[in-house]
C-alpha positions in Angstrom: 202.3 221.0 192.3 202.3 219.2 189.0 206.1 219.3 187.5 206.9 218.0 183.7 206.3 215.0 184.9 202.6 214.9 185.8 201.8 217.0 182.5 202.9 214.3 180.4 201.5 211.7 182.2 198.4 213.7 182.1 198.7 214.2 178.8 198.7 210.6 177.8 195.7 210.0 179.9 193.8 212.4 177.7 195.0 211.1 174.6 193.8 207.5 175.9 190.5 209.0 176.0 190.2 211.5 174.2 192.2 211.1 170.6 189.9 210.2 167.4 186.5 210.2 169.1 184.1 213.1 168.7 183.1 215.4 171.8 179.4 215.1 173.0 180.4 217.4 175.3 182.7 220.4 175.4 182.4 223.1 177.6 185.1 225.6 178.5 184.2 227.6 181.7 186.3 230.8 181.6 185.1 233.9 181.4 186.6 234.8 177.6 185.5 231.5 176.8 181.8 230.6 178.2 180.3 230.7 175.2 182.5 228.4 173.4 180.9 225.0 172.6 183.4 222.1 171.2 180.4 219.7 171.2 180.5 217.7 167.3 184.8 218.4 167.4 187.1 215.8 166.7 190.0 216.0 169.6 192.7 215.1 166.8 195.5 214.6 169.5 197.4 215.6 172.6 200.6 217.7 173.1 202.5 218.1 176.0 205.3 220.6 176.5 207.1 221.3 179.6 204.2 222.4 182.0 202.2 223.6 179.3 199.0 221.1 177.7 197.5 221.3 174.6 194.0 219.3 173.5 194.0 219.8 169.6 191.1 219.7 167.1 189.8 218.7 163.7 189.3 222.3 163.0 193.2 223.4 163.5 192.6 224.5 166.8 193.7 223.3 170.4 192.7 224.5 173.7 195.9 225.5 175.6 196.1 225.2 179.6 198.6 225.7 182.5 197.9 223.3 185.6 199.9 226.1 187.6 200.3 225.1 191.3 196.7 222.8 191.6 195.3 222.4 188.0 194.3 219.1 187.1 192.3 216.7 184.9 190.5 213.9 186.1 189.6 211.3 183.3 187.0 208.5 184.2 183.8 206.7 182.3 181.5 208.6 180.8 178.2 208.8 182.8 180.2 208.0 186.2 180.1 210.5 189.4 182.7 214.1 189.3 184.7 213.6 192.2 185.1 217.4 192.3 183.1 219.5 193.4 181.0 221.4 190.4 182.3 224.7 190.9 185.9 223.9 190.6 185.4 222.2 187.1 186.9 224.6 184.6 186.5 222.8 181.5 183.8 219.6 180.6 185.4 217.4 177.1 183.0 214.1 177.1 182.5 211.0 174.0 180.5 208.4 174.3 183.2 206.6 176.7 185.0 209.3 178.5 184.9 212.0 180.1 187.7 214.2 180.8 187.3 217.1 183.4 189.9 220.2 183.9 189.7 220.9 187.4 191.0 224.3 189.1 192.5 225.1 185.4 193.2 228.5 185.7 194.6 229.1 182.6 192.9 228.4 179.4 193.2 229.5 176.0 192.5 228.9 172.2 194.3 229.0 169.8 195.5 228.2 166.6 197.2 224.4 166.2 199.5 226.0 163.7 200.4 228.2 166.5 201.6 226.3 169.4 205.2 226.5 168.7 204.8 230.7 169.0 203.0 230.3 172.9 206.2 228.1 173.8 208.7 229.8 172.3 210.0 231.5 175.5 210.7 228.2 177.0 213.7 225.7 177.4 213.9 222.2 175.7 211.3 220.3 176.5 213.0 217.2 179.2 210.3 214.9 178.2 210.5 215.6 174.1 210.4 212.4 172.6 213.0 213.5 170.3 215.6 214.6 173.1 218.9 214.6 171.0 222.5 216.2 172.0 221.9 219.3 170.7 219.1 219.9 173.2 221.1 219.2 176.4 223.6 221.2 174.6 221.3 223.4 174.5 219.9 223.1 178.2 223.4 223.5 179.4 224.6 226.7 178.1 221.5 228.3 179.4 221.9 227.0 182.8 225.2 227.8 182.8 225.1 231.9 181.5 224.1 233.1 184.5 227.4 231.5 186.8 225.9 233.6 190.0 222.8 232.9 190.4 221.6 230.2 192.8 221.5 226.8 191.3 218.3 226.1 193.2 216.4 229.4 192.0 218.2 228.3 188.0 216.5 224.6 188.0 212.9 226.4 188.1 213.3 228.7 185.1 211.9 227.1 182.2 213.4 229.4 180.2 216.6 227.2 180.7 214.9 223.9 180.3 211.1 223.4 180.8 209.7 220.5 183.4 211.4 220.5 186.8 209.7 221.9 189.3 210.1 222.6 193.1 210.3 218.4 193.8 212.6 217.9 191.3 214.8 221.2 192.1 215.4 219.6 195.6 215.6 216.6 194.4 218.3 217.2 191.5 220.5 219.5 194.2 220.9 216.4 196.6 221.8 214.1 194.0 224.5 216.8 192.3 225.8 217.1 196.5 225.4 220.8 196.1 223.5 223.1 198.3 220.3 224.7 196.2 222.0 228.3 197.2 225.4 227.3 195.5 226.0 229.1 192.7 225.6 227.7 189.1 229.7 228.5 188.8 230.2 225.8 191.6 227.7 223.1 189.4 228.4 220.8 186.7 225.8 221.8 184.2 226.1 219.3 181.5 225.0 216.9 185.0 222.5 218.8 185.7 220.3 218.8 182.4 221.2 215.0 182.7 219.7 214.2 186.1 216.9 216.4 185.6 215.8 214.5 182.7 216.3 211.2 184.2 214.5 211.8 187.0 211.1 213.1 184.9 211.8 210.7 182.5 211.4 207.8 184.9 208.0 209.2 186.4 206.8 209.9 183.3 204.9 207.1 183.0 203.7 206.8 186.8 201.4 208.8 189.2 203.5 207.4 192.2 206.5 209.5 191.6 209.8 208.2 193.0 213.5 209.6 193.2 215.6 206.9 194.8 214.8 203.7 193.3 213.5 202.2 197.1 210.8 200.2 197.0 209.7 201.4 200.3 207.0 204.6 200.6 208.8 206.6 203.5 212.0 206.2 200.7 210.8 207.5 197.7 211.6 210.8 197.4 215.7 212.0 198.8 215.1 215.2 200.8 211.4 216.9 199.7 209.2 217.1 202.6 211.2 214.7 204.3 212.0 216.7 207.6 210.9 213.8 209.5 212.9 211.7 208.7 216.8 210.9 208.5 219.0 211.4 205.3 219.0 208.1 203.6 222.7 208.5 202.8 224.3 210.1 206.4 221.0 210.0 208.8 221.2 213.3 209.4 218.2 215.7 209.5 216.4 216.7 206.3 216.4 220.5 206.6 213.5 223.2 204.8 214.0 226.7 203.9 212.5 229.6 202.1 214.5 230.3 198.6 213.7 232.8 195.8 211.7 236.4 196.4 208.4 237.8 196.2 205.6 235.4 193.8 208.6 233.1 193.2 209.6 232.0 196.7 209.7 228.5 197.3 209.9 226.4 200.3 213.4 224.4 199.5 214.0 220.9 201.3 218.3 220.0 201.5 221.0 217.6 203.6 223.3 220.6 205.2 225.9 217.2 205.5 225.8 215.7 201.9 224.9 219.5 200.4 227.7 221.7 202.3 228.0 225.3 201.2 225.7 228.1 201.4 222.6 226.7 203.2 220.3 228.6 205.1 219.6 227.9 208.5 216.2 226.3 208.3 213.2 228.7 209.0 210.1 226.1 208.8 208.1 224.1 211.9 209.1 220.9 212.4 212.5 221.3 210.5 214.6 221.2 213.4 
């Protein structure tokens, strides 16, 4: 699932390609927006903001889009072969170089560039905001920290609080604060917390191959997600998975029940055991 960090990384990919150079191409295929054509448009930049994407354009418009769970946008030379399949290509932006496809975008908007700020409003600091200050984590912190009983784990995912980490980072953030995703926030040094979670997105910011623990080695990039094959890398004990969160917001949650003691769940996946 792409997490803060992907979106920006994304995000500089299309501003690569796409920034200052007029659209041959640009077609939006979405139902409220089929008959949309951005062909002659200027893509006057890129904005990234938690999850959420914006392509903007000469006219004071940008195209607004959630990757969700398996969004993406795959950026190669103009003229060279899709390597997804037609029907899964949501949106078409192509110059005389590039050409930049949204792929399984299911949500697309447009709307007006003067207007961004309002459609993110709802959100959390932005982790990857290149102008991060105090007053943000500050800001980050307090949020995470006015709900005290709610489970850290479940708290990480809200971008209300503080928008980029997603269900990687959620596990990853827990084992590195040595507290068990189903702690509660009370039991969890917030001010650590926003820290971490921007360390960690701001190191994979600027790379597809995302990594948590500083190892070299592939089997040893990531602490505890999807890593129930494997031993902790800290006490060589088994890398348990449970469910966490209800209804559209469950998540499958990875965890050490030695370095995370407290309120783990006994582990209810295949293969976890």
């Amino acid at each position: 699932m792409p997490e803060g960090d992907t979106v920006f990384h994304t995000g500089h990919v299309l501003r690569q390609a796409l920034a200052g150079r007029v659209l041959k191409r640009g077609e939006l295929r979405h139902p409220r927006l089929s008959t949309t054509d951005l062909a002659g448009r200027t893509v006057s930049g890129v904005r990234t903001y938690g999850k959420h994407l914006f392509v903007q354009f000469d006219n004071g418009v940008s195209l607004h889009n959630h990757l969700r769970m398996d969004g993406s946008w795959d950026v190669h030379r103009a003229g060279g072969r899709w390597r997804a399949p037609a029907h899964q290509v949501r949106a078409v932006l192509a110059n005389a170089e590039y050409e930049a496809l949204g792929v399984r975008i299911h949500d697309m908007e447009l709307l007006r560039t003067d207007r961004e700020d309002r459609r993110v409003a709802h959100l959390g600091p932005d982790l990857l905001d290149p102008e991060w200050s105090a007053e943000h984590a500050r800001r980050a912190s307090d949020a995470l920290a006015a709900q005290p009983d709610r489970e850290i784990g479940v708290a990480l995912l809200d971008q209300t609080v503080m928008a980029g980490v997603g269900n990687v980072y959620k596990a990853e953030v827990c084992f590195l604060l040595g507290v068990s995703p189903w702690a509660p926030v009370s039991e969890v040094d917030t001010e650590t917390a926003v820290r971490l979670s921007r360390e960690l997105l701001s190191r994979n910011a600027a790379r597809l191959d995302r990594n948590t623990t500083g190892f070299p080695e592939r089997h040893r990039k990531l602490w505890v997600y999807e890593q129930t094959r494997r031993g902790c890398l800290k006490c060589g004990g088994r890398i348990s998975v449970a469910d966490q969160g209800a209804g559209l917001e469950v998540r499958r949650t990875w965890f050490c029940p030695v370095c995370q003691p407290g309120q783990n769940r006994l582990s209810d996946h295949p293969g976890s055991q």
